[in-house]
C-alpha positions as CSV (number, residue, x, y, z in Angstrom):
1,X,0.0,0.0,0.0
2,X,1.2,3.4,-1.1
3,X,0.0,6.5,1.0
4,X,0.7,10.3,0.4
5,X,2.0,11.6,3.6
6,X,-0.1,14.7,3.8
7,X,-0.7,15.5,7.7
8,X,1.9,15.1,10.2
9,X,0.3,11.9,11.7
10,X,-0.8,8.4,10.6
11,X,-3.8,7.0,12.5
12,X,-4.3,3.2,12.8
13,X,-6.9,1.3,14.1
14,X,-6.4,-1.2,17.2
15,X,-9.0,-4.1,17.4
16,X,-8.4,-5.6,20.8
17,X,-10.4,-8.9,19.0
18,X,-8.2,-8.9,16.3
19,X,-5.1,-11.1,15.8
20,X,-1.6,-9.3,15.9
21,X,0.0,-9.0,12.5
22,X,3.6,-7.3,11.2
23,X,3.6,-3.7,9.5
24,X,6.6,-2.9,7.7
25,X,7.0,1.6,7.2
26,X,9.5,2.5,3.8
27,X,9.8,5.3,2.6
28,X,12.3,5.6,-0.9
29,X,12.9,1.5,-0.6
30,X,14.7,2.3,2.7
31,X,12.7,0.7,6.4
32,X,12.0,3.2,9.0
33,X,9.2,1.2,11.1
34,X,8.4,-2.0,11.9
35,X,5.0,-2.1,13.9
36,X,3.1,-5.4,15.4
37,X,-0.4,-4.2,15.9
38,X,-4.1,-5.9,16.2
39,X,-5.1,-4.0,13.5
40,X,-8.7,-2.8,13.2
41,X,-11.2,-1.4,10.4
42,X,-14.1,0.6,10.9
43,X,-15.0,-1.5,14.1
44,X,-11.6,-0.5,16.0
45,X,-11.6,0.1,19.9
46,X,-9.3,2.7,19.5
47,X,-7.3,4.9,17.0
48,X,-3.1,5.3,18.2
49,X,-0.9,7.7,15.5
50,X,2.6,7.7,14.4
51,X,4.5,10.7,13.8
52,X,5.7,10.9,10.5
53,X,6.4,14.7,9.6
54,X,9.6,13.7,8.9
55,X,8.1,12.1,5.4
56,X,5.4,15.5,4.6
57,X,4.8,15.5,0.7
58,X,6.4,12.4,0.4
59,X,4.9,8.4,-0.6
60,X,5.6,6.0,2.3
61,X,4.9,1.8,1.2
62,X,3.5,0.0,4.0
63,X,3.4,-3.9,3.9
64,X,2.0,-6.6,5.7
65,X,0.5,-10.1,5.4
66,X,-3.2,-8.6,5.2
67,X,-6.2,-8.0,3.7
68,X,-5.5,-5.0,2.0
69,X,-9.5,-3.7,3.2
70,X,-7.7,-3.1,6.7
71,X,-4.8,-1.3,5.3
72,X,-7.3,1.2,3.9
73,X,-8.1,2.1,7.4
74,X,-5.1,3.5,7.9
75,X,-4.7,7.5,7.3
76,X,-3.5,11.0,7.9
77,X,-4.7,13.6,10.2
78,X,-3.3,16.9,11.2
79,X,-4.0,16.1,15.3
80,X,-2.7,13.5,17.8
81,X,-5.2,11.1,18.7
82,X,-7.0,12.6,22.1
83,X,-8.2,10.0,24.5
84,X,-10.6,11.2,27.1
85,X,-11.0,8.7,30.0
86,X,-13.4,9.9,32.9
87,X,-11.0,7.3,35.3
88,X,-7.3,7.8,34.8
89,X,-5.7,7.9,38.0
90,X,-4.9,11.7,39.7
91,X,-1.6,10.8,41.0
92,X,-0.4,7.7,39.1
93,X,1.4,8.2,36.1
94,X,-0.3,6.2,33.0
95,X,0.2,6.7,29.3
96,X,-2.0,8.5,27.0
97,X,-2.9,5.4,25.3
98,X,-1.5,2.1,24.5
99,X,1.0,-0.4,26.9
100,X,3.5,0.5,29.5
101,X,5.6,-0.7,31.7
102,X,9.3,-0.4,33.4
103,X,10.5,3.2,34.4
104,X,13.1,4.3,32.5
105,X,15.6,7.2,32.5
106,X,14.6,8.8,36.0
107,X,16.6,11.9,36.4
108,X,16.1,15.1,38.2
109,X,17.8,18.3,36.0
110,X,17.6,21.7,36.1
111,X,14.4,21.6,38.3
112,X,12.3,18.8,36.3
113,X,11.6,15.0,37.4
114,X,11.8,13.1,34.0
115,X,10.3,9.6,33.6
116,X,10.8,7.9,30.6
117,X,9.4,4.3,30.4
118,X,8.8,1.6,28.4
119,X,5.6,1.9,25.6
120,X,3.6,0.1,23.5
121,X,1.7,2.9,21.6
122,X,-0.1,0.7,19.3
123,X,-1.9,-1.5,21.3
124,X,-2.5,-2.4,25.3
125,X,-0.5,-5.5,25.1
126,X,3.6,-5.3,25.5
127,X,5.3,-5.0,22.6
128,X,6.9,-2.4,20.0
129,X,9.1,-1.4,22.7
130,X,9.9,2.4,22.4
131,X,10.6,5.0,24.9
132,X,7.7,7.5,26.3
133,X,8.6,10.2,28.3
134,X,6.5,12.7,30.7
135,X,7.6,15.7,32.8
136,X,7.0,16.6,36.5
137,X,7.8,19.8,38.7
138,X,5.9,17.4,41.7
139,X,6.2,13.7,41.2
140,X,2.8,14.1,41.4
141,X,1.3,16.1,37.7
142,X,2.7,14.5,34.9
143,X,2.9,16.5,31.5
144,X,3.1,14.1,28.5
145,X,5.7,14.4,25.9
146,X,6.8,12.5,22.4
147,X,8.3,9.6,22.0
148,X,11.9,10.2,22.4
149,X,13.1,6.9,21.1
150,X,11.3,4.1,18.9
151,X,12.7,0.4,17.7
152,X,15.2,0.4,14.9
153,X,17.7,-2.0,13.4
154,X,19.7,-2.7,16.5
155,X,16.2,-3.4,18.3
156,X,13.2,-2.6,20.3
157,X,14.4,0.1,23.1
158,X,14.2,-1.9,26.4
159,X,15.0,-0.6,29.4
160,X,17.9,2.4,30.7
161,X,18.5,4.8,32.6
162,X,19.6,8.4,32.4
163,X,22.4,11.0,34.0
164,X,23.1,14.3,33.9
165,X,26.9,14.8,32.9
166,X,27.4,17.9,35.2
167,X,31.1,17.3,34.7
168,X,31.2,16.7,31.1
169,X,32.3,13.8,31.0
170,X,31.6,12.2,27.8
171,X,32.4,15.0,26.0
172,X,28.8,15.9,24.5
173,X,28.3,19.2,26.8
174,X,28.1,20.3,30.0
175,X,24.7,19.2,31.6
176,X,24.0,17.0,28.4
177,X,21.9,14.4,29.4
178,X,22.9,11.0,28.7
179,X,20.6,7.8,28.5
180,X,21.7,4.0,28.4
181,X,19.7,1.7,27.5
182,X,19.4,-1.9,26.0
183,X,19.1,-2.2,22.4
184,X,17.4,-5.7,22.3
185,X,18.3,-7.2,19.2
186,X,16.3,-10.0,18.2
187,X,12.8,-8.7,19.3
188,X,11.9,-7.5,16.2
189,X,12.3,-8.6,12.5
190,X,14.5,-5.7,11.6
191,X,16.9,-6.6,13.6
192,X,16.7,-9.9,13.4
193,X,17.6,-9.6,9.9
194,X,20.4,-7.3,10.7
195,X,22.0,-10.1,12.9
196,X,21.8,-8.3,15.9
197,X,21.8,-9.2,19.5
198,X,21.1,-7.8,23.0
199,X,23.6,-4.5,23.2
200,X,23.7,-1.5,25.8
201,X,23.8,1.6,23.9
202,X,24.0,5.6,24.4
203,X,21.5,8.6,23.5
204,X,22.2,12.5,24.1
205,X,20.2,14.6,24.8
206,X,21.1,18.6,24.7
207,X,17.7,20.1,24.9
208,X,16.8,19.1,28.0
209,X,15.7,15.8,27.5
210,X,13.3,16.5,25.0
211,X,15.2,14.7,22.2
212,X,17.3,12.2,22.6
213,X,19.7,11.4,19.7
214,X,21.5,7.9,19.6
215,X,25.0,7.6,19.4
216,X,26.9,4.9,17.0
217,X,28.2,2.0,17.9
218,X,27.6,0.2,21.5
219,X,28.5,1.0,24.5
220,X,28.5,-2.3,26.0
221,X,28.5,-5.6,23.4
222,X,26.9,-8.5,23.9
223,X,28.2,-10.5,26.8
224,X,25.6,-13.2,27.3
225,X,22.2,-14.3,27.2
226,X,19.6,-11.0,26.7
227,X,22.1,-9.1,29.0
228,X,19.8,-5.9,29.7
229,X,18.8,-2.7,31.9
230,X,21.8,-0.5,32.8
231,X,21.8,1.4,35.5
232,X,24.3,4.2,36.1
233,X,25.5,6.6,39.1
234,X,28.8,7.4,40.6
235,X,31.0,6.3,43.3
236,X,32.6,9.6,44.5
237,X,34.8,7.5,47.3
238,X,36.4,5.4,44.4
239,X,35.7,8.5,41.6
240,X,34.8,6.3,38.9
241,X,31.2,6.1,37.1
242,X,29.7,2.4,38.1
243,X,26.9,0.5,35.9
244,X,25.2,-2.2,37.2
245,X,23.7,-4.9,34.3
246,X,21.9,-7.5,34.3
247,X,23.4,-10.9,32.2
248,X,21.0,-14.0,32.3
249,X,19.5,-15.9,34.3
250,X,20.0,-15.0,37.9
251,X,23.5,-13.4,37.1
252,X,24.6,-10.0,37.1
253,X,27.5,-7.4,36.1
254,X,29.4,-4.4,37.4
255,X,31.8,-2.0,35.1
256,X,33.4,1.1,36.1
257,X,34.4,3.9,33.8
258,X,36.3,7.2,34.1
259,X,34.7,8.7,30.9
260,X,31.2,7.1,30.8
261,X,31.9,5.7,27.1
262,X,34.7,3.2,28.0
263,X,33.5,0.6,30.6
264,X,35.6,-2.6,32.5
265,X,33.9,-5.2,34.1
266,X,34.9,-5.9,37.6
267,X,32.5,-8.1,39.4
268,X,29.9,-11.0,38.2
269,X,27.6,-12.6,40.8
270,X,24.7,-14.6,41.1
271,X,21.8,-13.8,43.6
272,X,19.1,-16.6,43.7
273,X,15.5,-15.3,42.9
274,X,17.1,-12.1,41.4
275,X,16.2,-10.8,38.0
276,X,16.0,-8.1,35.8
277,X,16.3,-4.2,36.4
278,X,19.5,-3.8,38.9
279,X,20.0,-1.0,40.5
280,X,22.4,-0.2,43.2
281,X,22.1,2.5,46.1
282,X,23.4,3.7,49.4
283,X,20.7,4.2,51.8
284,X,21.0,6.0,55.5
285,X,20.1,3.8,58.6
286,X,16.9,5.6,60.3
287,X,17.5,4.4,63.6
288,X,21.4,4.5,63.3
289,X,22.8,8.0,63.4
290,X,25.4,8.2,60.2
291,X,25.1,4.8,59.2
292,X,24.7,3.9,55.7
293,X,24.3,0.2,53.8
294,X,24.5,-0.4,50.2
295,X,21.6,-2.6,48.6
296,X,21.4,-4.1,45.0
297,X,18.1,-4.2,43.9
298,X,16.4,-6.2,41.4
299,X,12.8,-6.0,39.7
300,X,10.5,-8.5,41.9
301,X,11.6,-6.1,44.6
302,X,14.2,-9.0,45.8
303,X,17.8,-6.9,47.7
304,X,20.5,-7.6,49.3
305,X,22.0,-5.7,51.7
306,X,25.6,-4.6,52.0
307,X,29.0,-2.9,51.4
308,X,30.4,-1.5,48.0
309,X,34.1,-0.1,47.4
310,X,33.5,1.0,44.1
311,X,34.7,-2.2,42.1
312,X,32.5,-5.0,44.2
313,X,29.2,-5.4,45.7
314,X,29.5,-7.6,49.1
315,X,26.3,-9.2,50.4
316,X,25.8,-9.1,54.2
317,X,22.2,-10.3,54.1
318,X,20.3,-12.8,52.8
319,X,17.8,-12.5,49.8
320,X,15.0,-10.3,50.9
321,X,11.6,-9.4,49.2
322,X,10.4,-5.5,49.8
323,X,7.1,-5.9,48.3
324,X,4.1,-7.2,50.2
325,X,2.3,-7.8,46.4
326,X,2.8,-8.8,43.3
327,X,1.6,-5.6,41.3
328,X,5.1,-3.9,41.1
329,X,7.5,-4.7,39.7
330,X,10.8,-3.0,37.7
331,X,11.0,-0.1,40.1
332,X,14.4,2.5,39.5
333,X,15.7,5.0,41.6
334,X,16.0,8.9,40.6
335,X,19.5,10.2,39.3
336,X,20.4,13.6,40.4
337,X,18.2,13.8,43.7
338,X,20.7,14.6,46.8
339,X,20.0,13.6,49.8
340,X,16.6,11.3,49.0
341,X,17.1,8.3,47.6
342,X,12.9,8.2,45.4
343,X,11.8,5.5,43.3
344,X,8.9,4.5,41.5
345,X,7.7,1.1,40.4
346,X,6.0,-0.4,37.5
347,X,2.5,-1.4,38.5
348,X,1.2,-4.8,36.4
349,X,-2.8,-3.7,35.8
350,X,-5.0,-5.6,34.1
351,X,-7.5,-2.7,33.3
352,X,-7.6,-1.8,29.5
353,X,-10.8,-0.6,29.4
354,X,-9.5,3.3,29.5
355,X,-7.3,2.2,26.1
356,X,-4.0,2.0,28.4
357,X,-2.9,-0.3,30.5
358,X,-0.3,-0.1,33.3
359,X,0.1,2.0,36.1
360,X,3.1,4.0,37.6
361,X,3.5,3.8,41.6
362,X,3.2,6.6,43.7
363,X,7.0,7.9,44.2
364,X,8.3,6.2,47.6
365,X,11.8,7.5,49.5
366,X,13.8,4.6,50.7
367,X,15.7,4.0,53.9
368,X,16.7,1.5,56.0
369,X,15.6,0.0,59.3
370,X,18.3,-1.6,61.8
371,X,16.6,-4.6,63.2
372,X,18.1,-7.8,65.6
373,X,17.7,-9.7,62.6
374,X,19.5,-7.4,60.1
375,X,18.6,-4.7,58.0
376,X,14.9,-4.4,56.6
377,X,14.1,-1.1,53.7
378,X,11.2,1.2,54.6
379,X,9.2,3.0,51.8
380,X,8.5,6.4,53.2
381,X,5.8,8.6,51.3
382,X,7.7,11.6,49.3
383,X,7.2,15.0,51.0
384,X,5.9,16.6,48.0
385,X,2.3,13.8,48.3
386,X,2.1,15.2,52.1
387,X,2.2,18.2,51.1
388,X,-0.7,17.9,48.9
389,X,-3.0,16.6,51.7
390,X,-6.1,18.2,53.1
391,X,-7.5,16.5,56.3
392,X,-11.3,15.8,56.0
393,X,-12.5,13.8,58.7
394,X,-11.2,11.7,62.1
395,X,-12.0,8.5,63.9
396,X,-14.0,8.9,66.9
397,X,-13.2,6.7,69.6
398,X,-16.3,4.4,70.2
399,X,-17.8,5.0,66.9
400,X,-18.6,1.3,65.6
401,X,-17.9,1.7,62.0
402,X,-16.5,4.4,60.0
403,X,-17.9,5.8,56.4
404,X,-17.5,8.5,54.3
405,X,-17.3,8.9,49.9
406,X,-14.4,10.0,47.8
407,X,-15.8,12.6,46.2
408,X,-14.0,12.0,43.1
409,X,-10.4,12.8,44.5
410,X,-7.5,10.6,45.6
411,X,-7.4,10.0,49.4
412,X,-5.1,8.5,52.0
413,X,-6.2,7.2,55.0
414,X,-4.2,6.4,58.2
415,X,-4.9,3.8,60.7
416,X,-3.0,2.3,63.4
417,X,-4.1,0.1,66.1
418,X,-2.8,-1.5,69.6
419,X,-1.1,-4.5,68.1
420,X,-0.9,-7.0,70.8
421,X,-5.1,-7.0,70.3
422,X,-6.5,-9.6,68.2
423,X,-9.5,-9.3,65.8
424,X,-9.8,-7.8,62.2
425,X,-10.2,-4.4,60.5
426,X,-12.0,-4.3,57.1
427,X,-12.1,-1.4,55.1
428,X,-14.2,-1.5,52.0
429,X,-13.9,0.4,49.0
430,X,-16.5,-0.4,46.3
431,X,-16.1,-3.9,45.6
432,X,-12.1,-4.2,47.1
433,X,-11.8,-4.9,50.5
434,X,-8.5,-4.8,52.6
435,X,-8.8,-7.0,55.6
436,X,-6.1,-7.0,58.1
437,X,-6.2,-9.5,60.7
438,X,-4.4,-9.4,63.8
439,X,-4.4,-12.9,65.3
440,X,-2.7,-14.7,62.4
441,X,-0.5,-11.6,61.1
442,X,-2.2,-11.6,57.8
443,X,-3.4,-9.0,55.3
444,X,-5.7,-10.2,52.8
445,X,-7.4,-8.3,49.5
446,X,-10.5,-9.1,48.0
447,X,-11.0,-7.6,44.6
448,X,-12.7,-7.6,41.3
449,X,-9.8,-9.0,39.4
450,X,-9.0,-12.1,42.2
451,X,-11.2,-13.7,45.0
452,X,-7.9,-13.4,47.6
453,X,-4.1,-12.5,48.0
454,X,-2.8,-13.1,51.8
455,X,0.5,-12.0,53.0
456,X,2.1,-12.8,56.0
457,X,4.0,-9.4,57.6
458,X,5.9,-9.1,60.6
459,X,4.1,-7.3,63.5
460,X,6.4,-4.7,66.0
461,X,4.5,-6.0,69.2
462,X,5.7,-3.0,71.2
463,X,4.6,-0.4,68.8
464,X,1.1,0.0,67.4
465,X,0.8,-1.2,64.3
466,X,0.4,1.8,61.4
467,X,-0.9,1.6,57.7
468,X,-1.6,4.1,55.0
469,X,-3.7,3.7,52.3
470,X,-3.4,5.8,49.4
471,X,-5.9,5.3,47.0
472,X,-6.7,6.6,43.4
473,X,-8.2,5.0,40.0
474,X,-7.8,1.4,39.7
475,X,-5.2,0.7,42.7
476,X,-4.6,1.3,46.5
477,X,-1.0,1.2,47.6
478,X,0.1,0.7,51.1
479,X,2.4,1.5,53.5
480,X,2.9,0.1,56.9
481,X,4.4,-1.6,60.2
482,X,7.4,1.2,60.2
483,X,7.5,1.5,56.1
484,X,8.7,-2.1,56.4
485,X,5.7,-3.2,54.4
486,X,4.9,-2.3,50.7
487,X,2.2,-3.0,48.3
488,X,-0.4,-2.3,46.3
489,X,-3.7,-3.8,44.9
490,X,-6.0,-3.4,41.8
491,X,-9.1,-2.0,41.9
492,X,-12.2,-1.8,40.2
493,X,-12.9,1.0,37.8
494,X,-14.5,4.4,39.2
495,X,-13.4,3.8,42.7
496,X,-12.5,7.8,43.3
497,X,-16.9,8.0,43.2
498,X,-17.3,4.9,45.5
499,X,-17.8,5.0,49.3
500,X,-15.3,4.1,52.1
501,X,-16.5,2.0,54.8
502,X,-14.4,0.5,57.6
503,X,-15.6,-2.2,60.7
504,X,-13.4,-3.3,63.0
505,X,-13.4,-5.9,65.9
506,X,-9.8,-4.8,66.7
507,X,-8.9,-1.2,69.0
508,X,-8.0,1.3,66.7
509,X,-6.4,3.7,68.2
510,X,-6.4,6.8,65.2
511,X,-7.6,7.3,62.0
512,X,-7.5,10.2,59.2
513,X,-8.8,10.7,56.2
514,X,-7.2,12.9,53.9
515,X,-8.0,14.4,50.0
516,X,-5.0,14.5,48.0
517,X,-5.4,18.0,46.2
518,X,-3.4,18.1,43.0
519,X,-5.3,21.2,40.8
């Protein structure tokens, strides 16, 4: 099929009933998109666009094992597609349309939080992997942007992360913003024709991070396996540049680098149940005046605590498990933040009824907790959500039951109870209810999307036992027991126009409930 490129933007049709099929974009015999899509007709669930300004007044060819009928459907408009969704989330980051999932690129320069991440635009299932990117002054508003990066030869963009080279040293500009990511060759055809494999490459950006140009050549070759997801910061005590990759398997890398070009491996390790996404921190001891541990992280939200000299990583724990949940997953820490260590987390939604799918988590700032046992992390709500609070209404002690309505804004509540009583606390939100129960040390979620989820936390018997709830379109997180627990739970849709009800055989001892103003 031949089309005149005259708009700046292709609309194509996504049929979620359809099967996926290969689109091939040239333009003067030469490839510049390869797109798997469920391609629609007239009877799509959704339009998604691709830019393509770059070829005004000129005949792109698109192929594809297809009736041509649907190929017909495709064509060019001078606006973006605009989805209007009465239930996106208030302070949860989602995409416009289409898939998302791991964060990628979170750095903090000149006064702006940027998250990139991984996107599907042309459908809600994963694939096509490009990079998105949105804005935030907060961590709370998020301004969408273009696509700053989209699958070529060398493959679909997985995941990276991003620094700001104050000191210039890469050579491409004071301040430039750098981004490493995995090309992952072999994910799409292109590049599977091309013979490539999984590489770690470079983009520049010198505007700020609104365009990111990709460098030649790799920055990292192919070690092993689909060796993926570096993650970059620097070791000031060692003063060299460190990346931390994951290889295969459950293995993983570390390189250090004077110039942030040139990089030599110094340490491979194995960490059982570890996967995916590394990252690699120092946090500050809460409860241990001017301590601070190292912890490598990986994407279930399995760490390891320890020491680092700037060439090895040296486990003093055991494998440990941060999340209470399933639901995130792939979370990265911000580059360029001093003094708060803030990460955010993929959440894995099932909702696609809003054409999206996938949810950001809230931002959290990490710490640790010194314990007889070891070290345990704590999620702490960022500063910049507390500040957005409005207190509503309060617990009255003897009430029976508590119950108020949303009114259509994200909320937290607060709770914390005597926990050496037994008994349980329900709290009911539309059709999700939280249950925590005291006599088997349990909290157990009853939603829409699954009849039950238990999970077994620690209880501090000589401290009441404290939770938040912070709730907004489609999930509740939670945070509790001394920020040593973390999770967060699907919801059905609408639940910011649903009422809150709690009931509670246990003694609570306080609760708030808070608005979340964010306009």
């Amino acid at each position: 099929m031949l089309l005149h490129i005259s708009e700046p933007y292709l609309w194509l049709p996504v049929n979620r009933e359809k099967p996926e099929v290969k689109l091939h974009f040239y333009c003067n015999g030469v490839k510049f998109q390869e797109v798997d899509i469920q391609l629609g007709g007239t009877d799509c669930d959704f339009y998604t666009f691709m830019d393509v300004s770059r070829y005004l007044g000129q005949e792109i060819e698109i192929r594809g094992e297809l009736p041509a009928d649907l190929l017909y459907n495709i064509f060019c408009y001078h606006e973006t597609v605009q989805n209007v969704y009465p239930f996106r989330p208030q302070i949860h980051f989602a995409p416009e349309t289409g898939w998302h999932n791991d964060p990628n690129g979170l750095v903090f320069a000149d006064g702006v939080y940027h998250l990139y991440y991984q996107w599907n635009p042309y459908g809600v299932i994963w694939g096509n992997m490009h990079w998105g990117h949105a804005v935030s002054k907060d961590l709370l508003r998020w301004e969408h942007k273009p696509v700053v990066m989209d699958p070529d030869q060398y493959g679909t963009i997985y995941s990276g992360c991003g620094w700001q080279d104050k000191e210039n040293a890469a050579g491409f500009g004071e301040n430039a913003l750098l981004f490493f990511y995995t090309a992952s060759g072999g994910c799409n055809q292109w590049s599977v024709d091309a013979g490539n494999q999984h590489t770690q490459r470079l983009a520049v950006s010198t505007d700020g991070g609104e365009t990111l140009q990709r460098i030649d050549g790799t920055i990292l070759p192919h070690i092993r396996g689909g060796n993926r997801d570096p993650k970059i910061f620097y070791h000031r005590e060692s003063g060299a540049y460190i990346m931390v990759l994951f290889l295969d398997e459950y293995e993983f890398a570390v390189f250090r680098s004077a110039d942030l070009l040139h990089w030599e491996e110094t340490q491979r390790f194995s960490a059982e149940k570890m996967r995916e996404c590394p990252d690699l921190f120092a946090l500050s001891v809460d409860n241990a005046d001017g301590e601070k541990k190292w912890v490598f992280w990986s994407a279930d939200g399995y760490y390891l605590v320890g020491s680092f000299d700037g060439f090895q990583f040296m486990p003093e724990s055991e494998v440990m498990c941060a999340y209470t949940t399933a639901l995130p997953y792939a979370a990265q820490t911000y580059a360029g933040v001093e003094d708060r260590v803030i990460s955010i987390a993929w959440l894995r939604m099932t909702n696609d009824r809003g054409n999206y799918r996938g949810l950001m988590s809230v931002p959290t700032e990490l710490s640790l907790l010194k314990t007889d046992s070891g070290y345990q992390l704590r999620f702490h709500l960022p500063e910049e959500l507390l500040a957005c609070r409005q207190l509503r209404r309060e617990w009255k002690q003897g009430e029976p039951s508590f119950e108020t309505t949303l009114n259509g804004r994200a909320a937290e509540l607060t709770l914390s109870w005597n926990a050496q009583e037994t008994g349980d606390t329900k709290l009911s939100a539309g059709d999700t209810t939280v249950t925590v129960s005291f006599d088997k040390g349990t909290i157990a979620f009853v939603t829409p999307q699954t009849d039950a989820a238990a999970a077994v936390v620690p209880f501090d018997q000589k401290a009441p036992l404290t939770l938040d709830f912070v709730i907004d379109q489609e999930v509740i997180e939670f945070i509790g027991n001394d920020g040593v627990i973390y999770g967060a739970v699907e919801t059905e849709e609408n639940i910011l126009h649903k009422k809150i009800t709690l009931e509670s055989t246990a003694d609570i001892e306080s609760l708030r409930f808070y608005e979340i103003i964010t306009q």
